[in-house]
C-alpha positions as CSV (number, residue, x, y, z in Angstrom):
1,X,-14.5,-52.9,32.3
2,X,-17.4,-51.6,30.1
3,X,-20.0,-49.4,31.2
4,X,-23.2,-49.8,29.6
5,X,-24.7,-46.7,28.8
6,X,-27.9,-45.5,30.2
7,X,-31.2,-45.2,28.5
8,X,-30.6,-47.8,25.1
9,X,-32.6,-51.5,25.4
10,X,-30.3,-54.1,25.0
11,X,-30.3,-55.7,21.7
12,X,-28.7,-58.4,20.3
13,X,-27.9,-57.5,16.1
14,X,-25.5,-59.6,13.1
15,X,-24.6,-58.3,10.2
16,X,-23.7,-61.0,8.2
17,X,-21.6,-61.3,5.2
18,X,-20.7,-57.8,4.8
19,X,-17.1,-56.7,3.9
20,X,-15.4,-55.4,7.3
21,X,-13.4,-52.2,6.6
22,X,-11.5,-50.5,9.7
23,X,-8.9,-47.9,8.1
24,X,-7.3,-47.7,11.6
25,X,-6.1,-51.3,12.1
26,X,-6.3,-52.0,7.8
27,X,-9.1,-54.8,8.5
28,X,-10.6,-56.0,5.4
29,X,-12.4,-59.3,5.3
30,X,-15.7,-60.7,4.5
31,X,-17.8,-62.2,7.6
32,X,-20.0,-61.2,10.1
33,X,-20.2,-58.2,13.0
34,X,-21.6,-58.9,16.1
35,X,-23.5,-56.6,18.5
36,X,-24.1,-56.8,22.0
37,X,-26.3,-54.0,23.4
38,X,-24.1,-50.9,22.4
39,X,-20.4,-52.7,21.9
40,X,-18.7,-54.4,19.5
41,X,-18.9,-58.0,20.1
42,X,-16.7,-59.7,17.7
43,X,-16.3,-59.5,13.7
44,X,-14.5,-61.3,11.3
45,X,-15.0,-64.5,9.5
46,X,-19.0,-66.1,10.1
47,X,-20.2,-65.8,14.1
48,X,-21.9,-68.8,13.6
49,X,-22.3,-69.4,17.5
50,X,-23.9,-65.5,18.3
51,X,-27.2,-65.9,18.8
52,X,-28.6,-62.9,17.2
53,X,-32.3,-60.7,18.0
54,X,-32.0,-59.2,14.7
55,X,-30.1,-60.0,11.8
56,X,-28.9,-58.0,9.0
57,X,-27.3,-59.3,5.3
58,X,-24.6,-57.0,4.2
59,X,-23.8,-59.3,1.2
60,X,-21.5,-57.3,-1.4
61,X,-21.9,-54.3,0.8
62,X,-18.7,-52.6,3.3
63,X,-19.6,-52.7,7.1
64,X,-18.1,-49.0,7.9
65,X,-17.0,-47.1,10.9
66,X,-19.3,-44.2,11.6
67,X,-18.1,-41.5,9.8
68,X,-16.6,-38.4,11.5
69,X,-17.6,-34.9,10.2
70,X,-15.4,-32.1,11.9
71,X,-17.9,-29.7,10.3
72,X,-21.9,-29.7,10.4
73,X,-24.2,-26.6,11.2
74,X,-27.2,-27.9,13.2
75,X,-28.8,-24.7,13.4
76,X,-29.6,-24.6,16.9
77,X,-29.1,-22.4,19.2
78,X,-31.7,-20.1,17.2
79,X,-34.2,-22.3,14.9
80,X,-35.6,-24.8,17.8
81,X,-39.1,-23.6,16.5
82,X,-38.6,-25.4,12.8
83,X,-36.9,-28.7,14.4
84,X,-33.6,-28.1,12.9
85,X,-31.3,-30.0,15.4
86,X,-33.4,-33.4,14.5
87,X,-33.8,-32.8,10.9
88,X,-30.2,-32.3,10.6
89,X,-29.0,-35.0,12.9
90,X,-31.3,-37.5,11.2
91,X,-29.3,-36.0,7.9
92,X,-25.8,-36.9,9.6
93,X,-27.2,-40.2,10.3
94,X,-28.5,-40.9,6.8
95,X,-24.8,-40.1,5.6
96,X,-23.2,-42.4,8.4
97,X,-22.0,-40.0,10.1
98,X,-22.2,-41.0,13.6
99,X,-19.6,-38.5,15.1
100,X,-20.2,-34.5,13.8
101,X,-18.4,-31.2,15.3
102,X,-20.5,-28.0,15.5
103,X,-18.8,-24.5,14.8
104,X,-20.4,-21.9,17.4
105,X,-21.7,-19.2,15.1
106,X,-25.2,-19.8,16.2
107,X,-28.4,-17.5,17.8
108,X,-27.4,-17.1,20.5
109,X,-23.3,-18.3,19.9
110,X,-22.1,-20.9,21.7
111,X,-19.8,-18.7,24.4
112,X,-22.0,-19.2,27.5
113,X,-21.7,-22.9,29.2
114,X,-25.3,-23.3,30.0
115,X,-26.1,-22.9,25.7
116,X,-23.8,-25.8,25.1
117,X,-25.0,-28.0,27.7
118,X,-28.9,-27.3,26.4
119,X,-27.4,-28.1,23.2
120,X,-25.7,-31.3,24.0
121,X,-28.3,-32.5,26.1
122,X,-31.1,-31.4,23.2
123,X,-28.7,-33.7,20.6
124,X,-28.4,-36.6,23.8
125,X,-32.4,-36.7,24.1
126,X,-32.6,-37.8,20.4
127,X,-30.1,-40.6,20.0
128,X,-28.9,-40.4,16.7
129,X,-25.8,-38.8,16.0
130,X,-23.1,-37.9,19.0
131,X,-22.8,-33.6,18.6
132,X,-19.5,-32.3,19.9
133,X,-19.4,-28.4,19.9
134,X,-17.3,-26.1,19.4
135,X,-16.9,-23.2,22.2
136,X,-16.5,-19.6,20.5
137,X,-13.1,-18.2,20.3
138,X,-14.4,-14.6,21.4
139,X,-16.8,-12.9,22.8
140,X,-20.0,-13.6,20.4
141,X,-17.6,-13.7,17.4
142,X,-16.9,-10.1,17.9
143,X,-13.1,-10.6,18.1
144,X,-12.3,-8.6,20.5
145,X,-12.9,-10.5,24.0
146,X,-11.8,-13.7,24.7
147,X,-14.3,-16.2,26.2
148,X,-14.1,-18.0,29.1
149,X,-12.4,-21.1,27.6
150,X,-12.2,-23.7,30.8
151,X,-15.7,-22.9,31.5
152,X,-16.9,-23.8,28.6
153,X,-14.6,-26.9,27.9
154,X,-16.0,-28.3,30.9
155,X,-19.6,-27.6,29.7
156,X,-18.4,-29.9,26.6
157,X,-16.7,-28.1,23.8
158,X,-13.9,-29.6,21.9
159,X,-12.2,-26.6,20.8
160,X,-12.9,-23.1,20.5
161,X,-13.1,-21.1,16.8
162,X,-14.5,-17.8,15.3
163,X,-16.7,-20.2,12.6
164,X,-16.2,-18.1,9.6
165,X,-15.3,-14.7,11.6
166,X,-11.7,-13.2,11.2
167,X,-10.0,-11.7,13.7
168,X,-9.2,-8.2,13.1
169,X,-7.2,-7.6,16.0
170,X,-3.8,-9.8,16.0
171,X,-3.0,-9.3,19.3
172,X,-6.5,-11.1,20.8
173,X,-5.2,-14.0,18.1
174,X,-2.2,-13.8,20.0
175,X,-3.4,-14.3,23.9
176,X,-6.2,-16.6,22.7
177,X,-3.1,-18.8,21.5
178,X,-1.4,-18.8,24.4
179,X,-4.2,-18.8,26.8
180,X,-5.4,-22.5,24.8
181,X,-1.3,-23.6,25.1
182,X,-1.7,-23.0,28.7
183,X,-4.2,-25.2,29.1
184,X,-3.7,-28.1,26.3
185,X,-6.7,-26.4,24.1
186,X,-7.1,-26.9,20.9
187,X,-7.8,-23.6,18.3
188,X,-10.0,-24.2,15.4
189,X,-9.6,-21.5,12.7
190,X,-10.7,-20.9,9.2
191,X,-7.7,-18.7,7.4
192,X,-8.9,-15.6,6.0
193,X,-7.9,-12.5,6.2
194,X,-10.5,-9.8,7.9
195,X,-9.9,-7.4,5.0
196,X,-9.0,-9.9,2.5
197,X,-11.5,-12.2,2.7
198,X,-15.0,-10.4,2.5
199,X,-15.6,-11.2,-1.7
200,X,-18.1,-13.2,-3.2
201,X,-16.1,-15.3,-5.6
202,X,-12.3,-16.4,-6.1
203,X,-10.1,-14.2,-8.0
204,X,-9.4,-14.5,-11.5
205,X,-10.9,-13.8,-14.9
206,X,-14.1,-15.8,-14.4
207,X,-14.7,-13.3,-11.2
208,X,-13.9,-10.3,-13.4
209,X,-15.8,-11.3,-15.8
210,X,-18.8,-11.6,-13.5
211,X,-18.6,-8.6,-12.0
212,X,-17.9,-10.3,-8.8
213,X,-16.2,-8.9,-5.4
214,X,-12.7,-11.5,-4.9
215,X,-11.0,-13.5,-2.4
216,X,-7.9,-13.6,-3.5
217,X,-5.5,-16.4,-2.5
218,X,-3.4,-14.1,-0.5
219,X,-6.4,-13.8,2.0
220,X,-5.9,-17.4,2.5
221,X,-1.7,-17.1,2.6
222,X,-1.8,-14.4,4.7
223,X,-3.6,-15.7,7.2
224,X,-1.6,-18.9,7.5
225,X,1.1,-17.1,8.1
226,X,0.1,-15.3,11.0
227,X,-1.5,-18.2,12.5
228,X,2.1,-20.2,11.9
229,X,3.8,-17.0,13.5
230,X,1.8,-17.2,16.6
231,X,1.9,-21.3,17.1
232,X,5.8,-21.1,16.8
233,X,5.9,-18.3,19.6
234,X,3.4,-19.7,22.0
235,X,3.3,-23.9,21.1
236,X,-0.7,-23.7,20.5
237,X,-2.5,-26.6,19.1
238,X,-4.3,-25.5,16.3
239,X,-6.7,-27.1,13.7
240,X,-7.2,-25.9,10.0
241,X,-11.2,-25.4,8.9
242,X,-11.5,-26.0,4.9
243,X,-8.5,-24.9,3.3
244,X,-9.0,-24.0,-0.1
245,X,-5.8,-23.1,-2.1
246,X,-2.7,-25.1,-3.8
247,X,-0.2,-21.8,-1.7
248,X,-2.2,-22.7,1.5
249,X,-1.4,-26.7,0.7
250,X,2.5,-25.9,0.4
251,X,2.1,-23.6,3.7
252,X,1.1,-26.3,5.8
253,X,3.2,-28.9,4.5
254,X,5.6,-26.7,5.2
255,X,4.5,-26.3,8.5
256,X,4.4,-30.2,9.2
257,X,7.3,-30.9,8.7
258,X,8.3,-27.7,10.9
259,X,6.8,-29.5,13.6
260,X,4.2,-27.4,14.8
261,X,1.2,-29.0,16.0
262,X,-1.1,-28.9,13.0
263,X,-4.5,-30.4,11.5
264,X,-6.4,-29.2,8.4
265,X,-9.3,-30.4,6.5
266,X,-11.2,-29.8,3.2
267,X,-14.6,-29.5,2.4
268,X,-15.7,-31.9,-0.2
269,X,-17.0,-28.4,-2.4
270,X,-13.6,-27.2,-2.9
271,X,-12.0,-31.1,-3.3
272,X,-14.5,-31.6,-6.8
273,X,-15.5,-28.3,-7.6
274,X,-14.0,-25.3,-9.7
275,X,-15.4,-21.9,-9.8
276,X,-16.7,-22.7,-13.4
277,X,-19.6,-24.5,-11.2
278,X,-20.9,-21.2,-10.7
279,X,-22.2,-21.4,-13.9
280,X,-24.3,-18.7,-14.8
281,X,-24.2,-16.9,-11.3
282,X,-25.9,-20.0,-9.3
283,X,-26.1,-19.2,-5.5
284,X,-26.2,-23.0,-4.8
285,X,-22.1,-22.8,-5.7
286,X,-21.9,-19.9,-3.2
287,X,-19.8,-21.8,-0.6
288,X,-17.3,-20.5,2.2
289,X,-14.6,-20.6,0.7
290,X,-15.1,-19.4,-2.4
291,X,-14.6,-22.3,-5.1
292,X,-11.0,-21.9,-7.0
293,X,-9.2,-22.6,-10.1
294,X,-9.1,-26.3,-11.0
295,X,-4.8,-26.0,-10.3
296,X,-6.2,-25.6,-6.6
297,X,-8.5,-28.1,-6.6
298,X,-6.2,-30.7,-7.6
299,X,-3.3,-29.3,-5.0
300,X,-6.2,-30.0,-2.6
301,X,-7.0,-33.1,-4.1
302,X,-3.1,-34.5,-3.8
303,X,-3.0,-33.1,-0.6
304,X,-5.5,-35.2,1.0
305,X,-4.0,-38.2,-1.0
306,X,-0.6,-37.7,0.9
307,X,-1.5,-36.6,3.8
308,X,-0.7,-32.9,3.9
309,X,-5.1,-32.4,4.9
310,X,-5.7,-35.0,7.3
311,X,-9.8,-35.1,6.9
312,X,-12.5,-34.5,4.6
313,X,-15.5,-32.6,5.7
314,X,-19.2,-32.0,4.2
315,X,-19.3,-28.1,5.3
316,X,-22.7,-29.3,6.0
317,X,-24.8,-25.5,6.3
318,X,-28.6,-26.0,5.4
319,X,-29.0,-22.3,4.2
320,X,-32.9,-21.7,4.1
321,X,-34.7,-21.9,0.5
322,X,-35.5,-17.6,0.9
323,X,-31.5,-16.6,1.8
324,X,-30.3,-19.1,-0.9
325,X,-32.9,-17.8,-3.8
326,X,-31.6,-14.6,-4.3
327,X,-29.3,-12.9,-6.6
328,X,-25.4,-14.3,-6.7
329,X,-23.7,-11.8,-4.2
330,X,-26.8,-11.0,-2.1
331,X,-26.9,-15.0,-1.2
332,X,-26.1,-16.7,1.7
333,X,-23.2,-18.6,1.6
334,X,-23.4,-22.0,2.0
335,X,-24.6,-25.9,0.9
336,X,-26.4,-28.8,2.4
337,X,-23.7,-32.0,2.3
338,X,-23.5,-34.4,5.1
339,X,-25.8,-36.8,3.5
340,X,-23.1,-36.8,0.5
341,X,-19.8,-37.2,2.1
342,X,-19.3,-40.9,1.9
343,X,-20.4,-41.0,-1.6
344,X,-18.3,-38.0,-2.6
345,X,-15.3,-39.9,-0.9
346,X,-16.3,-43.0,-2.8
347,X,-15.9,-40.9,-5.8
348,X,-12.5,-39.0,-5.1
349,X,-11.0,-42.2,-4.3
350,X,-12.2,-43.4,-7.7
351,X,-10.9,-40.8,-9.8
352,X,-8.0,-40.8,-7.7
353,X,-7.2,-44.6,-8.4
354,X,-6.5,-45.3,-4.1
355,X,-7.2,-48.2,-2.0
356,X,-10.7,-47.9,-0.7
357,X,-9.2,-48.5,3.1
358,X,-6.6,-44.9,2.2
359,X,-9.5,-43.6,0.9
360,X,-11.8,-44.1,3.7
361,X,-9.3,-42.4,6.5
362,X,-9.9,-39.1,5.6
363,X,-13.5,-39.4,6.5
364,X,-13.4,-41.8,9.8
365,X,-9.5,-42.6,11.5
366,X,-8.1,-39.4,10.6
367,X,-11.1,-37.1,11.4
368,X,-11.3,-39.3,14.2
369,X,-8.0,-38.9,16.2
370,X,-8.3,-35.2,15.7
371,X,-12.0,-35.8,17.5
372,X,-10.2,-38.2,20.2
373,X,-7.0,-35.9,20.4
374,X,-9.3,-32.8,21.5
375,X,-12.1,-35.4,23.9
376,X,-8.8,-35.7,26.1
377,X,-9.2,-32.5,27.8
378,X,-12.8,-33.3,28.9
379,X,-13.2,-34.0,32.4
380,X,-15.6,-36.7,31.6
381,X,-14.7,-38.9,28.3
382,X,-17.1,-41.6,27.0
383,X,-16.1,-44.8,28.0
384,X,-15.0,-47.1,25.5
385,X,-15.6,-44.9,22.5
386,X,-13.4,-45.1,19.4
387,X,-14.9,-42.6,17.0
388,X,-13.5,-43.8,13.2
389,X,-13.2,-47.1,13.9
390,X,-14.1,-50.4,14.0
391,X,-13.1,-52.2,17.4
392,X,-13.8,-55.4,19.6
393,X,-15.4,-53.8,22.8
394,X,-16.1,-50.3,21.8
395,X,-19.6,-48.8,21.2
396,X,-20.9,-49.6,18.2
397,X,-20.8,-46.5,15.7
398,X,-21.2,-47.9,12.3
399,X,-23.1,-47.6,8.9
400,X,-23.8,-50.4,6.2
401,X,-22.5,-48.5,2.3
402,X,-23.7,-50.0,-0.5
403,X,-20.7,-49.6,-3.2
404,X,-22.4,-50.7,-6.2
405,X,-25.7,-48.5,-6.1
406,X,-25.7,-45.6,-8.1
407,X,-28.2,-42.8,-7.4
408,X,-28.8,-38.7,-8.3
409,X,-29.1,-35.9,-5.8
410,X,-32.8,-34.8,-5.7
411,X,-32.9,-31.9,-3.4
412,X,-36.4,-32.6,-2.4
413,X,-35.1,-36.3,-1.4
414,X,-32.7,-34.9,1.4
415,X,-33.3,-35.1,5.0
416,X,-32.0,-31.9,5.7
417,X,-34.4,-29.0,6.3
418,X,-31.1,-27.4,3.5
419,X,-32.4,-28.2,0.2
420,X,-29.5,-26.6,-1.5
421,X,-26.7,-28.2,-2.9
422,X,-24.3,-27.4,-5.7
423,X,-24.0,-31.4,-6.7
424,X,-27.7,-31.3,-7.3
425,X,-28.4,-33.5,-10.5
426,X,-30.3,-30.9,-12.6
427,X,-26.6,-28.5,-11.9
428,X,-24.1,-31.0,-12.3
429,X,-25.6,-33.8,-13.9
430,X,-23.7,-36.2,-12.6
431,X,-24.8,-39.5,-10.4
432,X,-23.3,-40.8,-7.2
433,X,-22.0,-43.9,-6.9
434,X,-22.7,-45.5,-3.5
435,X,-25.0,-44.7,-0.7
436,X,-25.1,-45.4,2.9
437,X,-27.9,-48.2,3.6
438,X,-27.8,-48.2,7.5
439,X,-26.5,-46.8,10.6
440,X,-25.8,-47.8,13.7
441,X,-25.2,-45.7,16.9
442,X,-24.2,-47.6,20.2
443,X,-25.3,-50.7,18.4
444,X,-29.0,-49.0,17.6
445,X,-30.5,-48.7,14.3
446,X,-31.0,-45.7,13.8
447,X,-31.2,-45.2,10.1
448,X,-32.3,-47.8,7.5
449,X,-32.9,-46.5,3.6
């Protein structure tokens, strides 16, 4: 039985003559998607008998799932004063990202259970994209204190992760592990290693050259292999934030095929950029992690093509203009992206020769059973809800892309309050191809370009 959610006018919409794409079930025709209130009525060939209130043509454009971002900073906790949780959810939505995970390194962090039900109930009041948290690992990121996991699963996280703070301490790694086995949690964890990974730039020549402080690829290795070391010795479930190196690739391969219960992603900075886009010491190319050499970027790049990194993610982080215009290593790091991830998917599946519907996985099915996979320990799951995909009787999370348009990143154009971006036209000089024209959330409009 469905249960109609609360709060949303029914509305009758069509989108006709679009091209239906659902990577999950490998749908892919031409014809019509039907609406009812907030579900999925019926798609396929022309609905000629639905009687629509509003109708939308979709001719020679793809009908979408709602894209799934396991990694968007909102901002809030901490900058409720500048708007920043609408701004940015209104940036998700402009994307087509209808699904979006939250790491907890905000002001306040997310460890306290009232702070993540504010938060969810702030992103709830504005009805555009659905907000899933993530719980911190530790005691405000300090590493050395665990929180109080349950608690704050029940107020709604997914998962619990330090963001972009190492542990020092491998023995709080350790009984946060088994502490999440215990319970069927799920760790989130970004490898670096605490000493290792504190540099400004990737190690090599061009960093030398620079005068830059490194992150060697051993930060990255090391790390792995401690986290590896601890899943195999207390069975933790444990999902991979941005890898960023060919070594960490083979690693987790590796570790697949081991058996151990492993997700990763990548960050569509480190999937088409080198660190020869920091050009002439740019801050907008100072990302977390550090960009590599192009040998990693293309490990990453056939990584994601065979399924080694399950999910592409934007890394969306809207770095304010005054912490991003400053020198190179004094920078924050960090880049506004969420409102380029289907494009820049579009585009790796181009270069990469794929079939649009393989291509499309790693940014809605994929991301989306790791999203489903970690709902199930929620004590209260949304009904019906099928996040990355299209389906008959599910709420209707789904944007309208527009294959064929081609258009340049002004800065100034974004939603985001994070004007900074490293695939900024005047940088790279090179145009998208694509752009979402509408999305839908529970089967409301919520974005049209």
């Amino acid at each position: 039985m469905r249960e109609e959610p609360k709060g949303l006018q029914t509305m009758k919409i069509c989108i006709k003559n679009g091209r239906i794409m659902d990577p999950l079930s490998g749908m892919d025709v031409v014809g019509d998607l039907c609406m009812d209130g907030p579900f999925i009525e019926s798609m396929g060939p022309s609905q000629g008998d639905f009687v629509a209130d509003l109708t939308v043509e979709a001719h020679q454009q793809w009908v979408l799932p709602g894209l799934v971002d396991l990694s968007v900073r909102v901002m809030e906790p901490g900058l409720e004063h500048e708007g920043m949780l609408g701004s940015e959810l209104l940036a998700c939505v402009a994307g087509g990202v209808t699904s979006l995970v939250c790491p907890p390194d905000t002001d306040p962090t997310l460890d306290e259970p009232g702070l993540v039900e504010m938060l969810k109930f702030r992103a709830d009041q504005l009805q555009l994209s659905r907000l899933f948290p993530l719980g911190a690992l530790t005691k405000s990121l300090g590493g050395e204190t665990l929180s109080e996991m349950l608690a704050l699963t029940q107020a709604g996280c997914v998962g619990f992760s330090q963001a972009d703070q190492a542990i020092k301490d491998t023995h709080v790694l350790q009984r946060a592990f088994s502490y999440a086995s215990t319970f069927g949690l799920t760790v989130w964890l970004h490898p670096s290693d605490y000493y290792l990974g504190r540099g400004v730039a990737a190690s090599g020549a061009l960093a030398l050259r620079m005068g830059l402080t490194t992150v060697p690829v051993a930060s990255e290795v090391i790390c792995l292999n401690t986290i590896m070391a601890l899943m195999r010795s207390s069975g933790a479930r444990v999902h991979l934030s941005r890898l960023s190196s060919a070594d960490g690739v083979q690693l987790v391969k590796a570790a697949k095929a081991e058996g151990l219960l492993l997700t990763c992603d990548v960050s569509i900075n480190s999937l088409h950029l080198t660190e020869m886009d920091l050009g002439y010491f740019d801050s907008r190319a100072r990302v977390t992690p550090a960009l590599r050499q192009s040998k990693d970027r293309d490990a990453l790049r056939q990584g994601l093509l065979n399924g080694t990194i399950d999910a592409l993610v934007s890394d969306h982080n809207p770095v304010p203009g005054d912490l991003k215009t400053l020198p190179f290593a004094q920078a924050t790091p960090g880049a506004s992206g969420v409102e380029l991830l289907l494009s820049l998917a579009y585009k790796w599946s181009q270069e990469m020769g794929l079939n649009e519907l393989q291509a499309l996985q790693a940014v809605t099915s994929k991301p989306g059973a790791i999203l489903k996979q970690a709902l199930s320990m929620q004590q209260e799951q949304t009904q019906n809800f099928a996040p990355g995909a299209l389906k008959v009787g599910a709420l209707a999370d789904l944007c309208i892309f527009d294959p064929h348009e081609t258009w340049s990143v002004v800065p100034a154009d974004l939603k985001s309050q994070g004007k900074h971006t490293p695939f900024d036209f005047e940088m790279s000089g090179t145009a998208m191809t694509g752009r979402v024209k509408k999305t839908f959330v529970k089967g409301r409009l919520v974005y049209s370009e």
